[in-house]
N, C-alpha and C positions, 0 to 999 in steps of 0.2 A: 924612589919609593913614593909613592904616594901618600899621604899623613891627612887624616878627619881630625878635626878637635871637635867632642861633642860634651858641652857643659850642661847641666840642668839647675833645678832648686828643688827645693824642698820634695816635691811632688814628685821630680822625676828622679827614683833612687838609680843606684849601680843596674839593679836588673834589666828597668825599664831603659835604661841608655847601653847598656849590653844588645840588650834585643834590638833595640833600631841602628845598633851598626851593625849586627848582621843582616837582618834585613835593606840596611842602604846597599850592603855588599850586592844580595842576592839581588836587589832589584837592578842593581848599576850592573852587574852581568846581564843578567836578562835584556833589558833595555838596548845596551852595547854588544848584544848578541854574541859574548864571549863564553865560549864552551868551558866546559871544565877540563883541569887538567892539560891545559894549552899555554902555550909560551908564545903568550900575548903581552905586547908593553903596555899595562893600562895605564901609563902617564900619558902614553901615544893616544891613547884611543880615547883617553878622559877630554885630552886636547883637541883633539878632531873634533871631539861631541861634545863639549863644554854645554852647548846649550840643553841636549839632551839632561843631561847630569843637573843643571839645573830647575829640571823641569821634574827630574825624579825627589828632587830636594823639596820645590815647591808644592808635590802632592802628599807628601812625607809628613811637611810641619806645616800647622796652619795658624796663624794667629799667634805664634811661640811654641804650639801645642803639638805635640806629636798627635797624627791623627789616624794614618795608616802604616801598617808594618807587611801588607802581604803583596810580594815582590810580582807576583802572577798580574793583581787587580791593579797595581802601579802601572806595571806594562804596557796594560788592557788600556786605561786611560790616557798612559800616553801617545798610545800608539794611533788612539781617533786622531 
């Protein structure tokens, strides 16, 4: 299994840290070009692409700050 811990403060309640793990989902699919509904190992594919993964994390938070949540514009960016 693959396991995120994602801690905030004050600022960032339950919602706002619900929402950026689904959107890390959707964008770490997208990114790793994993379909839905497919029986893909993503501990495999998070390994392979460690760097990716972290390139979707570094456009995510910025400064501590969550700053983008839309998994399409993550992609877009990462993919220049």
């Amino acid at each position: 299994d693959v396991v995120v811990t994602v801690v905030g403060v004050d600022e960032h309640d339950q919602m706002l840290l619900l929402e950026f793990c689904r959107a890390f989902e959707a964008a770490i699919k997208k990114v790793l070009k994993i379909k839905p509904n497919t029986d893909v190992s993503m501990e495999l594919r998070i390994l392979q692409s460690y760097s990716k993964v972290c390139m979707v994390v570094e456009e995510m938070i910025i400064d501590g700050d969550i700053d983008h949540l839309d998994a399409n514009m993550i992609a877009a960016v990462i993919k220049m």
